[in-house]
N, C-alpha and C positions, 0 to 999 in steps of 0.2 A: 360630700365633705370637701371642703375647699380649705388649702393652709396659704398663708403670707409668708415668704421666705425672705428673708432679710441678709443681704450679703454683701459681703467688705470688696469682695472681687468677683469677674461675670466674663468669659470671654468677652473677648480677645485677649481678654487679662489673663496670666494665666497665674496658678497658685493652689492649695489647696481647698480652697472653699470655691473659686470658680468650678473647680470639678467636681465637687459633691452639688454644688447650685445643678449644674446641669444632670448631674444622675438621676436627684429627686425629681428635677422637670421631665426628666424624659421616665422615669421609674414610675413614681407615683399615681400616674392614672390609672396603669394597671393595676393596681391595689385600689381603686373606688377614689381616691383620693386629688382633686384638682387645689394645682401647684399655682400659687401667683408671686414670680418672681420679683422684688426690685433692686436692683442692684447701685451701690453707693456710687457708681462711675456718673451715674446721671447729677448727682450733686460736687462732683469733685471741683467741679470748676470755681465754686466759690470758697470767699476766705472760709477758712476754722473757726468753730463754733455755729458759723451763720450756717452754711453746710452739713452740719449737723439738723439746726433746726426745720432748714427742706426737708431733710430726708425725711424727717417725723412728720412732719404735713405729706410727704408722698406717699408714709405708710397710712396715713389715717385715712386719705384720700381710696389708698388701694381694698380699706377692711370691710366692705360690701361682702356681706354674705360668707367671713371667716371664721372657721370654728376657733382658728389658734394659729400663734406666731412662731414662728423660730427664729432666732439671726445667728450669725453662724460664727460669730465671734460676740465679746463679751464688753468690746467697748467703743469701737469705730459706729459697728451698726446696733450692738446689743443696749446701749443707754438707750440712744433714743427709741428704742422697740422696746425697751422694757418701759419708760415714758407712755409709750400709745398704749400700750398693754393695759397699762394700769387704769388709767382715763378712761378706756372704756369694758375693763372687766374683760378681756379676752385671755387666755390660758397662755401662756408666753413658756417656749421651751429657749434654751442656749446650748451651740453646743462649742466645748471648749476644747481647742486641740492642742494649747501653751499657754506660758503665762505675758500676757504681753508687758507690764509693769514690768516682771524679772528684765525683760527682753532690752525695755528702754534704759532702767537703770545702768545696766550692760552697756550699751551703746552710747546713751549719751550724759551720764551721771557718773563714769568711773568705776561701776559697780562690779567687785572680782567675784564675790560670793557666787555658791550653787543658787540653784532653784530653790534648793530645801532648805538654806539657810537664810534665803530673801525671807518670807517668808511670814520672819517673826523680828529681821534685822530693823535698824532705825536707818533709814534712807534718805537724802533730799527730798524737800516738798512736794516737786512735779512727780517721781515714781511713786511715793508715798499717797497722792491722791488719788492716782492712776489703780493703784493696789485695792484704793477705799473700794471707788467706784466697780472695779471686775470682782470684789467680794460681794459686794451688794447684791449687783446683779444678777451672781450667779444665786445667792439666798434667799431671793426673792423670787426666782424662777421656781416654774410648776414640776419642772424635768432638765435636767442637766444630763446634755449630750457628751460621753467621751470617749475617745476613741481605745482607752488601754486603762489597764488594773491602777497602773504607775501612775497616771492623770488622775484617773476616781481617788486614789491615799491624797494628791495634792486637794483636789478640791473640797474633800473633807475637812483639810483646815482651813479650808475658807470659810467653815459653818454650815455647808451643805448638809441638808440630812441624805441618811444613806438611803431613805427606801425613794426618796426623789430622782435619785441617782442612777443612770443607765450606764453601762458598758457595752457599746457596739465599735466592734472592728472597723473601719475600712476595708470593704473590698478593691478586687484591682480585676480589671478585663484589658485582655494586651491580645490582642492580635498578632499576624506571624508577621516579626520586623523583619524577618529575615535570616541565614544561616551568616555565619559569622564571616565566613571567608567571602562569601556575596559581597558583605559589606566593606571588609577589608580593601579587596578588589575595586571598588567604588572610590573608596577613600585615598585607593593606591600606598595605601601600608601596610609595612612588614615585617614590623619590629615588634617588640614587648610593647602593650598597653596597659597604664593606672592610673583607674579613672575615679573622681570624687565629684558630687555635687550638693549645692546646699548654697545659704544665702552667708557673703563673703564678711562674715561677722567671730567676733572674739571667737565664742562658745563652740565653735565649729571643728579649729585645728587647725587649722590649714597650715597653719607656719609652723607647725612641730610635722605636720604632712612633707610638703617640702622639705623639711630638714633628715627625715627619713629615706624618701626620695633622693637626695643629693648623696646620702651615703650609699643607697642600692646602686647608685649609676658609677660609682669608682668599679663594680663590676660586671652590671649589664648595664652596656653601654648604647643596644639600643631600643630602650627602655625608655617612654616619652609617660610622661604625667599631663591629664588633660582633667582640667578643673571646671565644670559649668556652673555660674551663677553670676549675681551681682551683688555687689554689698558695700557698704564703707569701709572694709579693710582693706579693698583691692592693691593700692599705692604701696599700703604696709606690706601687703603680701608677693608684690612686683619687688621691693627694696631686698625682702629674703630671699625671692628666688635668686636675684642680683650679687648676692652677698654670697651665698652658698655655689653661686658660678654655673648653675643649670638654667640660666632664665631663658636660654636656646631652646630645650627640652622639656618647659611647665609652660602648657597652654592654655592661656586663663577664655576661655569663650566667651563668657558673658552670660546672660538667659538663653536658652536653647528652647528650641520648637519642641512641645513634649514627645512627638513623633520621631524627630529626630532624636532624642535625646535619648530614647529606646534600643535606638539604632546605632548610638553610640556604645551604648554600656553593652549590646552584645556584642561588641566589635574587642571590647576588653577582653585581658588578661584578668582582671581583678578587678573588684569594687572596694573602694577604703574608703568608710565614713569615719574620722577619727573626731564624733563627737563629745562634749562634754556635758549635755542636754538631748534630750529627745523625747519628745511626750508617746508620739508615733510614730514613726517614718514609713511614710505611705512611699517612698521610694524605695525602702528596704525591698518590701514586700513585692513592688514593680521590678527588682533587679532580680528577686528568685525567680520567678514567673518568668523573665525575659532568660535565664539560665545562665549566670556569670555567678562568680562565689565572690564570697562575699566580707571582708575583713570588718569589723565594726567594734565598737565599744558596749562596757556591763553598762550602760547608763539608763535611765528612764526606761520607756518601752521596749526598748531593742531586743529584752531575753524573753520578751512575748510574741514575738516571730524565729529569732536564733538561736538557739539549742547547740552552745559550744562544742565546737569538731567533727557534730553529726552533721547540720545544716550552712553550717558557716563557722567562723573562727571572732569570738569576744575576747576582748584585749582592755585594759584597763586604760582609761583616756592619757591620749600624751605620752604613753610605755614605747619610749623608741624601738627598743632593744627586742617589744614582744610583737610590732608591729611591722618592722622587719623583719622577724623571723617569719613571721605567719604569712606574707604577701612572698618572703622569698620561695616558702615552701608550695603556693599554689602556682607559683612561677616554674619552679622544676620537677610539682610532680604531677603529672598528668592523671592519671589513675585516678591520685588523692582531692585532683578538683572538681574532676565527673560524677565520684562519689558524692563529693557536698552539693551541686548542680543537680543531683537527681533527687537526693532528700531533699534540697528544699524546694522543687517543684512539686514533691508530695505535699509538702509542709502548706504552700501556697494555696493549694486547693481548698484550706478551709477559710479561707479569704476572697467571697463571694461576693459580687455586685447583688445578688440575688439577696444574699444572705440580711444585707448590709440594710435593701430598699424592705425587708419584710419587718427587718426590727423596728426601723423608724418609722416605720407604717403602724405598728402595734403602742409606740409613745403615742401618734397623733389621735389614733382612735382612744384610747386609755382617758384623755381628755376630752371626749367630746359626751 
């Protein structure tokens, strides 16, 4: 059995669909299964729309001897793969890890709304087609990839049927980064660490993150906040650390090596994702495993890895008052943070690479 994998991102790139592109490539033979990658980096050079339409000509060019498609997003790579799909009868899976429409309206449309209330809301034109287009898509698919329970309720109202419908986890396989003080010692620091990553957008927090940060640092003074990602809100969120008077102590890194980035978050005191969105966070689930605790939000996926006060600490997005509490409290009581570092390295466990290559092994065969 041979599948076409279709993908937005491919190393060097890094993101979450580069990582699952290479799990399946290196996974799926073992299951009977040959993987033929193409990734969208080969077309990026050219304008939009045209670039689109390579790519469709690279997949049709690649479908020699394909039982069935995935692309691994729902609009970058999934139109035109849902396009070759069609043309020539081949079994077309998607899998969806967010909503990209919500994502742009967000970013470049003004859009305050949740996830849940995009949805059904009346948006500008460009999000509004964007929205058409990632329902279609996913409607029209044979099998709809998701990674959490909270993704399957959304794409339901997209018109999805449910028995079309998969639930498979993200696995995570992390090697030993290393003991903490190792890396301390490396980094030559010896202070309190609070660390966040994610891409440097609204829905994220960062600037009510900061702002809780500026208030813990009136009393651990030293106490550094270290942010990886990049995003459009950088400027915005350089002006708050500015404004709040800590812009010495919040170190915005940029894109981090995911090796490194491992390396960081066990070198932490804490992990604070203070999202307002989250379909999965395959980084949650990377921070248990690496054994840092873990402060996050009741939002999307997140209570389908976090189990509040047993594994980690869920807070209501934006709750200054409960976000400091809970990051102060992992701050001074040691005990109380090896407890959560040990549950959710149990918890971790059922969060398999193995697990992860056998279910999507079981979509592609189910269609051949």
């Amino acid at each position: 059995m041979k599948v076409l994998i279709a993908t937005g991102l491919y190393p060097p790139e890094i993101g979450g669909p580069a990582t699952y592109a290479v799990l399946l490539e290196s996974g799926l033979p073992k299951r009977g299964i040959e993987p033929v990658v193409v990734p969208f980096a080969r077309v990026r050079k050219y304008p939009k729309i045209v670039r689109h339409i390579v790519y469709g000509w690279l997949l049709y060019r690649s479908l020699r001897g394909v039982s069935s498609i995935i692309a691994l997003d729902p609009v970058s790579v999934g139109i035109p793969a849902r396009i070759v799909a069609f043309l020539t009868r081949t079994p077309f899976i998607v899998k969806i890890v967010g909503d990209y429409a919500w994502e742009q309206a967000s970013q470049r449309s003004g859009y305050s709304g949740t996830l849940e209330s995009f949805q059904d809301a009346s948006v500008p034109f460009v999000p509004r087609i964007l929205r058409t287009l990632e329902h279609m898509v996913a409607r029209t698919a044979h099998r709809v990839i998701v990674p959490s329970k909270y993704l399957a309720g959304i794409v339901i109202r997209w018109g999805v049927k449910k028995e079309r419908l998969q639930v498979i986890y993200n696995g995570v396989s992390i090697g030993d980064v290393g003991t903490r003080e190792t890396i301390r010692g490396m980094l030559h620091f010896d202070g309190e660490l609070m660390l966040s990553v994610g891409r440097l957008a609204p829905w994220k927090g960062f600037d009510v993150l900061i702002k809780v940060f500026a208030r813990l640092r009136k009393k651990r003074k030293s106490l550094t906040l270290f942010i990886a990602g990049s995003g459009p809100d950088l400027a915005r969120l350089e002006a708050v650390a500015e404004r709040e008077r800590v812009s010495d102590h919040v170190i915005f890194a940029g894109a981090v090596d995911h090796d490194a980035l491992m390396r960081y978050i066990r070198a932490a005191d804490v992990f604070v994702l203070n999202t307002s969105y989250e379909g999965f966070s395959h980084l949650l689930i990377e921070t248990m495993a690496v054994g840092t605790p873990i402060v996050t939000t009741h939002v999307g996926g997140n209570s389908e890895a976090i189990t509040n006060n047993q594994n980690g600490f869920l807070v209501a997005p934006n709750d200054m008052m409960a976000l400091e509490s809970r990051i102060t409290r992992l701050l001074e009581d040691r005990v109380l943070s090896e407890r959560i570092v040990s549950a959710a390295r149990t918890k971790v466990a059922e969060f398999t690479d193995e697990r992860t290559l056998d279910e999507t092994a079981q979509v592609f065969t189910s269609l051949s």
